[in-house]
N, CA, C and O atoms as CSV, one atom per row, in Angstrom:
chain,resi,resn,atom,element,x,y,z
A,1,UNK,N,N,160.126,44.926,124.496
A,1,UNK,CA,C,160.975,43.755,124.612
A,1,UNK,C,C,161.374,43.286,123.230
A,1,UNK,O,O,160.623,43.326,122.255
A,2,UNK,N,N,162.780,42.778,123.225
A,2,UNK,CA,C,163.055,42.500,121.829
A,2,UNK,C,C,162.922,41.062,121.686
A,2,UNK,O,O,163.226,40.308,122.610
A,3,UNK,N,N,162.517,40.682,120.664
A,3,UNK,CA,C,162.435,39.319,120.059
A,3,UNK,C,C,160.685,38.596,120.564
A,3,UNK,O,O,160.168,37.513,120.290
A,4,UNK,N,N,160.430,39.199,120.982
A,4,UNK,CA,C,158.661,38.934,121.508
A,4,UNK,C,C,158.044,38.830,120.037
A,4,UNK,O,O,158.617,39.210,119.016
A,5,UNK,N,N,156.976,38.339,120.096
A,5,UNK,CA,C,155.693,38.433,119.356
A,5,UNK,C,C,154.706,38.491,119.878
A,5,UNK,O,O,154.527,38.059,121.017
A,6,UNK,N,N,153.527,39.228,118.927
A,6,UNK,CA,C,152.461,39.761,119.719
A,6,UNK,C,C,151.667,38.469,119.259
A,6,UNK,O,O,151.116,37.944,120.226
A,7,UNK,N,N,151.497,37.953,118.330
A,7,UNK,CA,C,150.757,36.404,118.296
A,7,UNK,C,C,151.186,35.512,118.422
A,7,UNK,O,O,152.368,35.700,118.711
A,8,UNK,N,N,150.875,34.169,118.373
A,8,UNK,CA,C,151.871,32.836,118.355
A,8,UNK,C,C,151.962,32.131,117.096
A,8,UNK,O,O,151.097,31.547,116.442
A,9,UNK,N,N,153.291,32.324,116.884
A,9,UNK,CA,C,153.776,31.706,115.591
A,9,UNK,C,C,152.693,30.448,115.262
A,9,UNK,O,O,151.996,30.526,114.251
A,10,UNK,N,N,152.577,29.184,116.246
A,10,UNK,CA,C,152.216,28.257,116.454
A,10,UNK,C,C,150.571,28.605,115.851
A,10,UNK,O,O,150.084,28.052,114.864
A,11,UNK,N,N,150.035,29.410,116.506
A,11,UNK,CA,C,148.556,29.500,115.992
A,11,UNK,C,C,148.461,30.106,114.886
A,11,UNK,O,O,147.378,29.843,114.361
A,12,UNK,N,N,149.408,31.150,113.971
A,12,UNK,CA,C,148.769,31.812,113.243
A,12,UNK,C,C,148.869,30.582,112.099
A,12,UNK,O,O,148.133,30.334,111.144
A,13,UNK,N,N,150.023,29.949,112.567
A,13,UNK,CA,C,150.565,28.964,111.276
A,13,UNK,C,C,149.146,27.768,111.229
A,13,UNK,O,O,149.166,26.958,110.303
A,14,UNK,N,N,148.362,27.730,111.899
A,14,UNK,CA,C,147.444,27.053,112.295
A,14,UNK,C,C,147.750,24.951,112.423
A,14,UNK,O,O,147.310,23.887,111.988
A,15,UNK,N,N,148.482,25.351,113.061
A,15,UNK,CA,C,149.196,24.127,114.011
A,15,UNK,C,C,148.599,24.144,115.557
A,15,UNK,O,O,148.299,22.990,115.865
A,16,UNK,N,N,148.434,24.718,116.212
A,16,UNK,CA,C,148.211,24.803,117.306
A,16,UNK,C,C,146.273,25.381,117.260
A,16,UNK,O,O,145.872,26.512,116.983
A,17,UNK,N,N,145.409,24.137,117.638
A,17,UNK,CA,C,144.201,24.442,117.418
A,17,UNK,C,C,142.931,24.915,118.988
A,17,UNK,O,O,143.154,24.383,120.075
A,18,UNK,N,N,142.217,25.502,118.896
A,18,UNK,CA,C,141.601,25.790,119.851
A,18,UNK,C,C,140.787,24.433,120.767
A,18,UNK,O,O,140.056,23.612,120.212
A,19,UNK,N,N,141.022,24.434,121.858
A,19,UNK,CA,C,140.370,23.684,122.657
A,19,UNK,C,C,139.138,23.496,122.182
A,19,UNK,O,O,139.082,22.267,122.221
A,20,UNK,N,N,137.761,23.978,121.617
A,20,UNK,CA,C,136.582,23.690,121.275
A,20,UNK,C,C,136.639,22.857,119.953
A,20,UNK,O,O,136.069,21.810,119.645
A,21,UNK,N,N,137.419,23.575,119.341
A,21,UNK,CA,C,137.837,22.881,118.104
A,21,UNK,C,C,137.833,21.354,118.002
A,21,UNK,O,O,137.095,20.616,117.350
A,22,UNK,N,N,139.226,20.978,119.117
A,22,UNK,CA,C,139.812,19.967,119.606
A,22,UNK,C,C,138.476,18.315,119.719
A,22,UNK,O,O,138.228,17.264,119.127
A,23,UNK,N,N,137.963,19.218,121.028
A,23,UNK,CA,C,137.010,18.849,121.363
A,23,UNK,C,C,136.012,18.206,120.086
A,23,UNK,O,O,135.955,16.995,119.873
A,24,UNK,N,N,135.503,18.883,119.554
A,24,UNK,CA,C,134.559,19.490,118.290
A,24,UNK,C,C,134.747,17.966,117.385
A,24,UNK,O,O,134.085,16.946,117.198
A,25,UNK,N,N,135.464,18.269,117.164
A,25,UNK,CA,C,136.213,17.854,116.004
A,25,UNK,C,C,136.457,15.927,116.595
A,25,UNK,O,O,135.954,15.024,115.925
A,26,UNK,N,N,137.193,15.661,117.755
A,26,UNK,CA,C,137.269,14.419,118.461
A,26,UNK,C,C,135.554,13.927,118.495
A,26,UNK,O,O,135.370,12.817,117.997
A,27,UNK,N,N,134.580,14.480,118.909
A,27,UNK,CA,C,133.494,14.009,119.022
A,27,UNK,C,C,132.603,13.669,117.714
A,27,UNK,O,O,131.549,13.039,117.803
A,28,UNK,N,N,133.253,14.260,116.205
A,28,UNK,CA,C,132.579,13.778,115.186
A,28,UNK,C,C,133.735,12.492,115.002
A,28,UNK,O,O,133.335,11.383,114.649
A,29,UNK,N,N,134.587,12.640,115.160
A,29,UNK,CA,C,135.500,11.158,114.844
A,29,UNK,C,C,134.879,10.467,115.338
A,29,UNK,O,O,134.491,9.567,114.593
A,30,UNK,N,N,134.421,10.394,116.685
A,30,UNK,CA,C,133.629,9.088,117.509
A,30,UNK,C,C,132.452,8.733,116.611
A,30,UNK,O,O,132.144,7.673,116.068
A,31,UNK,N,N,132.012,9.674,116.617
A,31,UNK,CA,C,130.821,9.498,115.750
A,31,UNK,C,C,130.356,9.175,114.416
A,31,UNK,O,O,129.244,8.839,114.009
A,32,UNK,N,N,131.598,9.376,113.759
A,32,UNK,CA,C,132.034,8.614,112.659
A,32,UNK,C,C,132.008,6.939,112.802
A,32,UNK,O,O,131.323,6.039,112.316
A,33,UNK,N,N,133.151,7.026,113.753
A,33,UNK,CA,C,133.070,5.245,113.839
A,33,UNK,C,C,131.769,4.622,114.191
A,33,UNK,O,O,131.389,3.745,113.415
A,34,UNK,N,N,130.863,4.954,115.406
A,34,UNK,CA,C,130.038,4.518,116.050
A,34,UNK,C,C,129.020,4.429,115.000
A,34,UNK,O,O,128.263,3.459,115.012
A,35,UNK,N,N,128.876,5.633,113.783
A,35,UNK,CA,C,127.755,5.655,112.429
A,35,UNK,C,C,128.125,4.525,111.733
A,35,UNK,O,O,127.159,4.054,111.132
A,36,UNK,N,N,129.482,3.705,111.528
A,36,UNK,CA,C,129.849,2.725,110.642
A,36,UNK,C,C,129.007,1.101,110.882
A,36,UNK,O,O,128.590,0.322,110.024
A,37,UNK,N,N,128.967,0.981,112.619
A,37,UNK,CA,C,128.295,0.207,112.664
A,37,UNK,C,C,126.766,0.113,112.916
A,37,UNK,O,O,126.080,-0.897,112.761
A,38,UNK,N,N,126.384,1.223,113.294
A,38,UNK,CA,C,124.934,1.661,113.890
A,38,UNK,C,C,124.281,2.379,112.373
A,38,UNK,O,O,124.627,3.460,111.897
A,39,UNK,N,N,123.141,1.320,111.750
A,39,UNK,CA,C,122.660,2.283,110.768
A,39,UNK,C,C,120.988,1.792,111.050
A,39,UNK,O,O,120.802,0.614,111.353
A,40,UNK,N,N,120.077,2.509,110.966
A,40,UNK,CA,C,118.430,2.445,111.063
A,40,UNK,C,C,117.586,2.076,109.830
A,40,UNK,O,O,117.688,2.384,108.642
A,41,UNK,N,N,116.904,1.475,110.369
A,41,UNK,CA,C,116.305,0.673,108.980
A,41,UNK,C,C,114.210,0.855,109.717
A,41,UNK,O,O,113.683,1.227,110.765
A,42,UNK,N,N,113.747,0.335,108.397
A,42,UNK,CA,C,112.217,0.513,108.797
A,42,UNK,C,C,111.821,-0.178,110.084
A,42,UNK,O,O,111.342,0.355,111.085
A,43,UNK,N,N,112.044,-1.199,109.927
A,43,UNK,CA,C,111.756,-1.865,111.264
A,43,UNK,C,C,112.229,-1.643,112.439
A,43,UNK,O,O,111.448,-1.603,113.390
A,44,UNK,N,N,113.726,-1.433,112.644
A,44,UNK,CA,C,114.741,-1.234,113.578
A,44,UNK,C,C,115.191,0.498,113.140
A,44,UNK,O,O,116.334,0.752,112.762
A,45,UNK,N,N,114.367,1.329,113.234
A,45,UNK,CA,C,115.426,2.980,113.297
A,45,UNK,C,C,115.905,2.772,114.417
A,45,UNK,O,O,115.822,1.915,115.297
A,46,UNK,N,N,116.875,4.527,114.074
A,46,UNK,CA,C,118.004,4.294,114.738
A,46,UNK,C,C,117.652,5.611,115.866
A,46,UNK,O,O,116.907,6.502,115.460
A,47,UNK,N,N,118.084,5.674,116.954
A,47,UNK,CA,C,117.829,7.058,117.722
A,47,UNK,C,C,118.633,7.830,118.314
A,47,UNK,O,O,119.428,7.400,119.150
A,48,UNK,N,N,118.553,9.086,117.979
A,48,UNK,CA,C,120.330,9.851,117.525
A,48,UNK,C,C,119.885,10.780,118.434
A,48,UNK,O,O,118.785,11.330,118.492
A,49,UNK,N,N,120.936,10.910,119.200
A,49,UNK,CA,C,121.502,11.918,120.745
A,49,UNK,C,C,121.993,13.180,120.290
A,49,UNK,O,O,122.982,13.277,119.564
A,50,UNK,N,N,121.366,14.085,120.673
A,50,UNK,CA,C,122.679,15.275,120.192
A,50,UNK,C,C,122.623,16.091,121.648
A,50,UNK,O,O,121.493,16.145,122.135
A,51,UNK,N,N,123.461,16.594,122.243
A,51,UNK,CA,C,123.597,17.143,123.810
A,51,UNK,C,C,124.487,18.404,123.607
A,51,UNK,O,O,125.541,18.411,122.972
A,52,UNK,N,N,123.942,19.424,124.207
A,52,UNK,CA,C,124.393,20.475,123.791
A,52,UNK,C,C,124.379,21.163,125.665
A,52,UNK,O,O,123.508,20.726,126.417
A,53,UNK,N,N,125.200,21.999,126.089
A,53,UNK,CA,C,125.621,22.395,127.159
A,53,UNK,C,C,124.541,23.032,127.969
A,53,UNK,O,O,124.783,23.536,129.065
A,54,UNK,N,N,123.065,23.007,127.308
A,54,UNK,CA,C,121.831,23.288,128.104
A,54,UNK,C,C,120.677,22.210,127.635
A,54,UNK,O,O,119.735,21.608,128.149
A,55,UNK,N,N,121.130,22.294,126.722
A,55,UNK,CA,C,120.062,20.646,126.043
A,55,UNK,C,C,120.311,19.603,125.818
A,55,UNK,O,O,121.434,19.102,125.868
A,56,UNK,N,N,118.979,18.915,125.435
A,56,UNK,CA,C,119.387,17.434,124.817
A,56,UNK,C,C,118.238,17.703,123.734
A,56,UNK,O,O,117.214,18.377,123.847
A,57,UNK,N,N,118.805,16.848,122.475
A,57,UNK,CA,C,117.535,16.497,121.351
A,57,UNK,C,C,118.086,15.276,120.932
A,57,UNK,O,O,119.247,14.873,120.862
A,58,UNK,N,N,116.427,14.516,120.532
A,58,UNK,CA,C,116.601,13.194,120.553
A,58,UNK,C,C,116.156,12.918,119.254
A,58,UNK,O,O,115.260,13.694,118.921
A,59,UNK,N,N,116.515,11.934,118.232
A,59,UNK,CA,C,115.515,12.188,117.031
A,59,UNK,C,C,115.643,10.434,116.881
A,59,UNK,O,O,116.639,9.781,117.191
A,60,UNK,N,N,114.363,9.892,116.325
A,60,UNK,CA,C,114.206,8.600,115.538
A,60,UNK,C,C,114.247,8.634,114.229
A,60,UNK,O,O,113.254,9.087,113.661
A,61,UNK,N,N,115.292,8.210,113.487
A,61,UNK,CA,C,115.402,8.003,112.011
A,61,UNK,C,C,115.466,7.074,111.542
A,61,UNK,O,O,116.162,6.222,112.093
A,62,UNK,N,N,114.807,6.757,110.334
A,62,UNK,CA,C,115.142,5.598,109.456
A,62,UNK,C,C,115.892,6.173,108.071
A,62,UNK,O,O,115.451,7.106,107.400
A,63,UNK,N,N,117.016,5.486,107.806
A,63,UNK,CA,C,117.901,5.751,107.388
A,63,UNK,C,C,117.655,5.293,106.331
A,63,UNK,O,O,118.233,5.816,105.378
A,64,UNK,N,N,117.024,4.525,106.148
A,64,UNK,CA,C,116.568,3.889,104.596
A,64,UNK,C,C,116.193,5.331,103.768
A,64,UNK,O,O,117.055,5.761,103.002
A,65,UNK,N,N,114.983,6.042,103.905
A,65,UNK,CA,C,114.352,6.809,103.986
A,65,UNK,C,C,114.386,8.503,104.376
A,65,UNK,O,O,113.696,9.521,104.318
A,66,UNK,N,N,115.489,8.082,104.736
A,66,UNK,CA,C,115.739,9.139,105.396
A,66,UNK,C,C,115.152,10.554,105.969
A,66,UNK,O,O,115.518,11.686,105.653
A,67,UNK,N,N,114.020,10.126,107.010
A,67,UNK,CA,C,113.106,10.629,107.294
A,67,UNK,C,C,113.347,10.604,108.661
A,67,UNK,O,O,113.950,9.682,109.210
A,68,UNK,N,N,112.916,11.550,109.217
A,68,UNK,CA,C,112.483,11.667,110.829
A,68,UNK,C,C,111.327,11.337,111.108
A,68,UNK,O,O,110.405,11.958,110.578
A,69,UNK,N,N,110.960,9.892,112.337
A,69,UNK,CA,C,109.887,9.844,112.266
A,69,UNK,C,C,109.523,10.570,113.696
A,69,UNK,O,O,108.561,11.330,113.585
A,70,UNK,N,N,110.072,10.500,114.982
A,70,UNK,CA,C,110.006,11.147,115.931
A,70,UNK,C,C,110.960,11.894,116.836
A,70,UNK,O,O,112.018,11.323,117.102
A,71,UNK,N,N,110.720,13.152,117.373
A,71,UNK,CA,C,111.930,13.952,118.201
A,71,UNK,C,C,111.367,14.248,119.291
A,71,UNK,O,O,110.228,13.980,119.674
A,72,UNK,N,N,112.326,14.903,119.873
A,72,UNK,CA,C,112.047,15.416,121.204
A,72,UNK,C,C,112.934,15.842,122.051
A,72,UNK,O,O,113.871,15.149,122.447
A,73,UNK,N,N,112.657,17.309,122.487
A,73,UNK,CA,C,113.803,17.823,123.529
A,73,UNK,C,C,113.597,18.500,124.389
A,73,UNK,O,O,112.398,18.654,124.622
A,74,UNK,N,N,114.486,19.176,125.214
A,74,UNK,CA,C,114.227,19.718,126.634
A,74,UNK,C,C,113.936,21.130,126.092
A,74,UNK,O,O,114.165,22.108,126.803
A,75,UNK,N,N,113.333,21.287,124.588
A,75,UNK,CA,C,113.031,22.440,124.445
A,75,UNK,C,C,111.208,22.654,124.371
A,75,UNK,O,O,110.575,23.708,124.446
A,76,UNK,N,N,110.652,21.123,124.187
A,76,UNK,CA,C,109.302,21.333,124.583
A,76,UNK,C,C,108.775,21.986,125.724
A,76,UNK,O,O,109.115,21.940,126.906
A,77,UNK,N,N,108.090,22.457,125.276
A,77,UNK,CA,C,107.075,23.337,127.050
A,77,UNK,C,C,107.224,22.661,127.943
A,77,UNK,O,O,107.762,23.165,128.929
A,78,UNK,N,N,106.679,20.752,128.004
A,78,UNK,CA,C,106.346,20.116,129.081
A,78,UNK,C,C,107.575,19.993,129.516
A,78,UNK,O,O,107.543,19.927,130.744
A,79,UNK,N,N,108.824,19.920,129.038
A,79,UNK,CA,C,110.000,19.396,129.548
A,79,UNK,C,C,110.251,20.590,130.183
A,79,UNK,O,O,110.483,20.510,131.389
A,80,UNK,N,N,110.261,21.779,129.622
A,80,UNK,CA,C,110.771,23.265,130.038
A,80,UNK,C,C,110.518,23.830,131.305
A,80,UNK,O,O,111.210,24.523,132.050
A,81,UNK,N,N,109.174,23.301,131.398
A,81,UNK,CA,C,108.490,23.938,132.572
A,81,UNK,C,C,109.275,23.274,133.993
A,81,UNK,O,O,109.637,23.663,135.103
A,82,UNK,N,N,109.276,21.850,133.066
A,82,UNK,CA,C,109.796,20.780,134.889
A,82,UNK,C,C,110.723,20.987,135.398
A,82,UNK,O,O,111.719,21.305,134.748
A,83,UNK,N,N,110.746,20.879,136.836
A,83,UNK,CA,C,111.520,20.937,137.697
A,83,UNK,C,C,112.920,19.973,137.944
A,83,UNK,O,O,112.698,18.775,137.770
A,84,UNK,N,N,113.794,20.190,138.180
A,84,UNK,CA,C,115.139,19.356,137.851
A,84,UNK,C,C,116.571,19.770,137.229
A,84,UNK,O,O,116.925,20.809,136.672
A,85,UNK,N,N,117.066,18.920,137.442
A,85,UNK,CA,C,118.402,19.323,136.548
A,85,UNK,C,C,118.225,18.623,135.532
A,85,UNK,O,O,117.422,17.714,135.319
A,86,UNK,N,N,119.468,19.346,134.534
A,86,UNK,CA,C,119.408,18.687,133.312
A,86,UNK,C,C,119.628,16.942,132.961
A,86,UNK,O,O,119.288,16.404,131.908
A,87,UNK,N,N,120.320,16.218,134.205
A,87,UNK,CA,C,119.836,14.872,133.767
A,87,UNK,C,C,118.439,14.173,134.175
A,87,UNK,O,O,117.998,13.111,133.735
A,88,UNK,N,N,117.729,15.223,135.335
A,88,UNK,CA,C,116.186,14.630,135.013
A,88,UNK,C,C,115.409,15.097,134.138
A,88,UNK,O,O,114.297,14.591,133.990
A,89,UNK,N,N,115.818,16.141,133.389
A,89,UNK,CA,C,115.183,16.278,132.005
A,89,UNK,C,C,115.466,15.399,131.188
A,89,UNK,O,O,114.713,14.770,130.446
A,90,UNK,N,N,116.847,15.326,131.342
A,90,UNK,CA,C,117.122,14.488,130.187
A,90,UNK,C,C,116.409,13.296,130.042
A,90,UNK,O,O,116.144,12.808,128.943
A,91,UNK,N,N,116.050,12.750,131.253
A,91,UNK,CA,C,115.491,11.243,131.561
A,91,UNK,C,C,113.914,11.216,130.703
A,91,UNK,O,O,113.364,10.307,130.082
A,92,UNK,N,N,113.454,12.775,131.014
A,92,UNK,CA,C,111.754,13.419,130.628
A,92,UNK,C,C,111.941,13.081,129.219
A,92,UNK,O,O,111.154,12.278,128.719
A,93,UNK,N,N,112.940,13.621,128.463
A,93,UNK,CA,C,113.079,13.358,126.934
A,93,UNK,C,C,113.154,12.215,126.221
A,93,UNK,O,O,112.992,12.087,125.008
A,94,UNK,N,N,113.449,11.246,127.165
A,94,UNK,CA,C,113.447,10.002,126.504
A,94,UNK,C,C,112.148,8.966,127.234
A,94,UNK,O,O,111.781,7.909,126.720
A,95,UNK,N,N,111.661,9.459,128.336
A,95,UNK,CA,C,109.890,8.923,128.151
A,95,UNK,C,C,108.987,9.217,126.938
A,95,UNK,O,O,108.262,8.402,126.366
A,96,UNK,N,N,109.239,11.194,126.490
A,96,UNK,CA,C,108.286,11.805,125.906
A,96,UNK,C,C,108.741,11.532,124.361
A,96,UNK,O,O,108.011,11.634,123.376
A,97,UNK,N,N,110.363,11.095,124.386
A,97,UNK,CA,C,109.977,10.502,122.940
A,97,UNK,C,C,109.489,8.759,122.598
A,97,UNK,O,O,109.086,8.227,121.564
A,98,UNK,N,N,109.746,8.219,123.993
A,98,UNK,CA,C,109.263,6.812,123.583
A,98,UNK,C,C,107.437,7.037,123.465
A,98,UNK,O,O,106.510,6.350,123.036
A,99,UNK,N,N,107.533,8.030,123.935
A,99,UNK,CA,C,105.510,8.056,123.844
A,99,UNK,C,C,104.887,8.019,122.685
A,99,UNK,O,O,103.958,7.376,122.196
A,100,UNK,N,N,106.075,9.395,122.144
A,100,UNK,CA,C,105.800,9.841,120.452
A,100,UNK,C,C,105.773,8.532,119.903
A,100,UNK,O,O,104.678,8.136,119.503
A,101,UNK,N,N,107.207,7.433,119.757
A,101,UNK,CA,C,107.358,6.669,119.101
A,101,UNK,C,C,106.317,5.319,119.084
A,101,UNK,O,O,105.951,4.521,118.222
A,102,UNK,N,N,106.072,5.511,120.424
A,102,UNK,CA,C,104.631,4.703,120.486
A,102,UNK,C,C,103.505,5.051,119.395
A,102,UNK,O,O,102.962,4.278,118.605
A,103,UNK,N,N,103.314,6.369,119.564
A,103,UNK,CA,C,102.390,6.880,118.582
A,103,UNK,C,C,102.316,6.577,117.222
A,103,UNK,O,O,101.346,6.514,116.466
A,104,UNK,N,N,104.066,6.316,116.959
A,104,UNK,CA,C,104.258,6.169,115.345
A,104,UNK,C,C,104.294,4.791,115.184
A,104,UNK,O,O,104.689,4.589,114.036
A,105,UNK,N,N,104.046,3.570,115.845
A,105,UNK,CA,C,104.096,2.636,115.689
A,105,UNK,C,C,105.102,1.874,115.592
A,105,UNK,O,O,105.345,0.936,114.833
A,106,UNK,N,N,105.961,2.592,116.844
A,106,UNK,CA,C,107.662,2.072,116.760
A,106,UNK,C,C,107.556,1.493,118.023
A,106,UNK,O,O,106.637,1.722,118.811
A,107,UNK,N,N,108.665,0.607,118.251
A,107,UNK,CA,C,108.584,-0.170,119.467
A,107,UNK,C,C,110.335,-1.056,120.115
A,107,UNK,O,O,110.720,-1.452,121.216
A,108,UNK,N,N,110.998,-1.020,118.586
A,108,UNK,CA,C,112.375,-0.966,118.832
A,108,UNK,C,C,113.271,0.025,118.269
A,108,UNK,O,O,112.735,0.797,117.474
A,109,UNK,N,N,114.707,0.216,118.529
A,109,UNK,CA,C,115.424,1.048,117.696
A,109,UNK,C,C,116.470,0.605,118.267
A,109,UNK,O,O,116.665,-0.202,119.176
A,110,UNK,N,N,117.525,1.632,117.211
A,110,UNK,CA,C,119.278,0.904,117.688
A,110,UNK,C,C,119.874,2.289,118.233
A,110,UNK,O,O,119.899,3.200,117.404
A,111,UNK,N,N,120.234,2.496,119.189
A,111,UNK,CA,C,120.725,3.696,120.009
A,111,UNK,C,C,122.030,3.945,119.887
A,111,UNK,O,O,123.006,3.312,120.291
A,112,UNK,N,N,121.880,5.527,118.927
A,112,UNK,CA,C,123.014,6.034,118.491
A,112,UNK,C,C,123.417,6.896,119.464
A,112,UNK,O,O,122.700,7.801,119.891
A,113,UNK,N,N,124.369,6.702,119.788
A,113,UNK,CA,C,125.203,7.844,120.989
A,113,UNK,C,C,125.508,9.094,120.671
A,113,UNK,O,O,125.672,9.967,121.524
A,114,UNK,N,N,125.612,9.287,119.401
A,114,UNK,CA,C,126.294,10.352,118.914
A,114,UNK,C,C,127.688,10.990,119.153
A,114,UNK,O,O,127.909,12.187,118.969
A,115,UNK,N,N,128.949,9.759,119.734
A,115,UNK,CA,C,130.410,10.277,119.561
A,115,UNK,C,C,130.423,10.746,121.585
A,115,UNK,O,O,131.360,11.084,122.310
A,116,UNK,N,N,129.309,10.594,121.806
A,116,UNK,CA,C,129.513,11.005,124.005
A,116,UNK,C,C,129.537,9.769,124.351
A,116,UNK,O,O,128.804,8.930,123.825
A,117,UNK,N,N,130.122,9.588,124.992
A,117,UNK,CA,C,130.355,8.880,126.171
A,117,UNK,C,C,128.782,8.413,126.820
A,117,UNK,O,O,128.018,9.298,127.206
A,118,UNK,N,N,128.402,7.005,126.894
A,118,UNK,CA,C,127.646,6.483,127.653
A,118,UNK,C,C,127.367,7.059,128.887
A,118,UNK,O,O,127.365,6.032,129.566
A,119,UNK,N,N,127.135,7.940,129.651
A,119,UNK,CA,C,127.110,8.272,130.942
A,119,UNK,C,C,126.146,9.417,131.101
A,119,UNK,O,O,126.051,10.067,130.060
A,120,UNK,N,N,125.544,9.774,131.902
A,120,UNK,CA,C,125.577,10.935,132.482
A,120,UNK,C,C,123.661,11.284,131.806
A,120,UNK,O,O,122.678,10.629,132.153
A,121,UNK,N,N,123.663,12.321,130.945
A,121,UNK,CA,C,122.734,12.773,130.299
A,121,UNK,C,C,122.284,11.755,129.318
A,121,UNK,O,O,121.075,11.647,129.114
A,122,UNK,N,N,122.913,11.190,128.848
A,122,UNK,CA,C,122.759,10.541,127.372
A,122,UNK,C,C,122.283,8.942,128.043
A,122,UNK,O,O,121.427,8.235,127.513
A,123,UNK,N,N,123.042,8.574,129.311
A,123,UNK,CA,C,122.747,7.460,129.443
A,123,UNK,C,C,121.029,7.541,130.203
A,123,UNK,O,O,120.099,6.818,129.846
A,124,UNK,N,N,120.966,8.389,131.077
A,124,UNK,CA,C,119.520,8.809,131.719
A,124,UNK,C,C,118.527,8.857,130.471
A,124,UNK,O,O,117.542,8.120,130.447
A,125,UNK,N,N,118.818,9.759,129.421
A,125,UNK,CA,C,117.963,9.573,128.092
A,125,UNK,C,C,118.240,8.245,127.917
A,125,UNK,O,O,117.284,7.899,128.612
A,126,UNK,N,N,118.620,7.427,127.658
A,126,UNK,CA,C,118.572,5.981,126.890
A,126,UNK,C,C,117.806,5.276,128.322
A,126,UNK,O,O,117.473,4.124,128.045
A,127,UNK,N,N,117.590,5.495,129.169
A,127,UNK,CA,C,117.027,4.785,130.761
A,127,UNK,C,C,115.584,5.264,130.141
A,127,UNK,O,O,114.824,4.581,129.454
A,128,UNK,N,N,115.367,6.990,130.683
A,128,UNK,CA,C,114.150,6.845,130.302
A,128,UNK,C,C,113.540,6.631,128.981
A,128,UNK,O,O,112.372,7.003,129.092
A,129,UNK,N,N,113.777,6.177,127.682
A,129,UNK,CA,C,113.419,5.802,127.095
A,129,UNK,C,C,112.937,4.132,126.980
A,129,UNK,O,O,112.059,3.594,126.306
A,130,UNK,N,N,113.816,3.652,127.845
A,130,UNK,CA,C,113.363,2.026,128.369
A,130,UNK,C,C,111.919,2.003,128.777
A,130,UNK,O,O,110.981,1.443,128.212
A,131,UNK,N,N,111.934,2.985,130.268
A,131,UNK,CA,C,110.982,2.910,131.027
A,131,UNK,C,C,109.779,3.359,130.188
A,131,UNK,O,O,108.759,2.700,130.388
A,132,UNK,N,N,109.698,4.311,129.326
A,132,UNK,CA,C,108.732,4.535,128.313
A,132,UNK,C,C,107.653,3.498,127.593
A,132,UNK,O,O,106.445,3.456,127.361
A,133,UNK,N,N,109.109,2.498,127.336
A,133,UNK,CA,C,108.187,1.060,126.611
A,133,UNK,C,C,109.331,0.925,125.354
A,133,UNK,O,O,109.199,0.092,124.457
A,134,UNK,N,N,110.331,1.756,125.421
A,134,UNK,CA,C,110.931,1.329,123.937
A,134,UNK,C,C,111.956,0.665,123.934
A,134,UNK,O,O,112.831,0.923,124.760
A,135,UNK,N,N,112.080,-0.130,123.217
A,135,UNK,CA,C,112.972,-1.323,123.473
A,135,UNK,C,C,114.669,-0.865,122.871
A,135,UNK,O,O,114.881,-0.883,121.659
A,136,UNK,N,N,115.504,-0.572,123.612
A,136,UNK,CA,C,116.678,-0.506,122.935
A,136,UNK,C,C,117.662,-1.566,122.780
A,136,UNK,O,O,118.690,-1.364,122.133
């Protein structure tokens, strides 16, 4: 056929970007803004979501410091083993890190979303982390 191309002008010129990309890329913008007002301090860390299309990991930071004081994800044994879908794991991850955080002598924090949407996985993690004992 005449006048065809075998690639698209549009993509090679890199104007036209891949859907993951898209995606990718929109969810650190959120997360950009949401980091401007949400920052963790000794008293008040902060507890940062990251959700990935089979997991969740949860981490407590103080930002002062910039240290991790507690994590936790659906990649521990106890979570691994349990029975459920991924938002009643997800729910498991945020008991088993309010436990940890118990441990470390934490008792509030400021709940970073990480650029998702309140709902679903992330919001079940921020539930069971209530029910845990930790105050968000």
């Amino acid at each position: 056929m005449a006048g065809t191309k075998t690639r698209s002008h549009a993509r090679v010129t890199g104007r036209v970007q891949s859907h993951t990309h898209r995606t990718t890329a929109g969810r650190t913008r959120r997360h950009l803004r949401v980091r401007k007002k949400v920052t963790g301090s000794a008293s008040r860390p902060r507890l940062v979501v990251n959700r990935s299309a089979r997991h969740m990991f949860a981490q407590i930071v103080d930002d002062s410091a910039g240290r991790t004081l507690a994590a936790a994800s659906t990649l521990d044994p106890a979570i691994r083993a349990a029975e459920g879908d991924k938002t009643a794991k997800a729910r498991k991850v945020g008991e088993l890190l309010a436990q940890r955080a118990a441990q470390a002598g934490i008792a509030a924090v400021v709940f970073d979303r990480g650029g998702y949407r309140y709902h679903g996985r992330v919001a079940a993690l921020a539930d069971g982390a209530r029910e845990g004992g930790l105050k968000l």
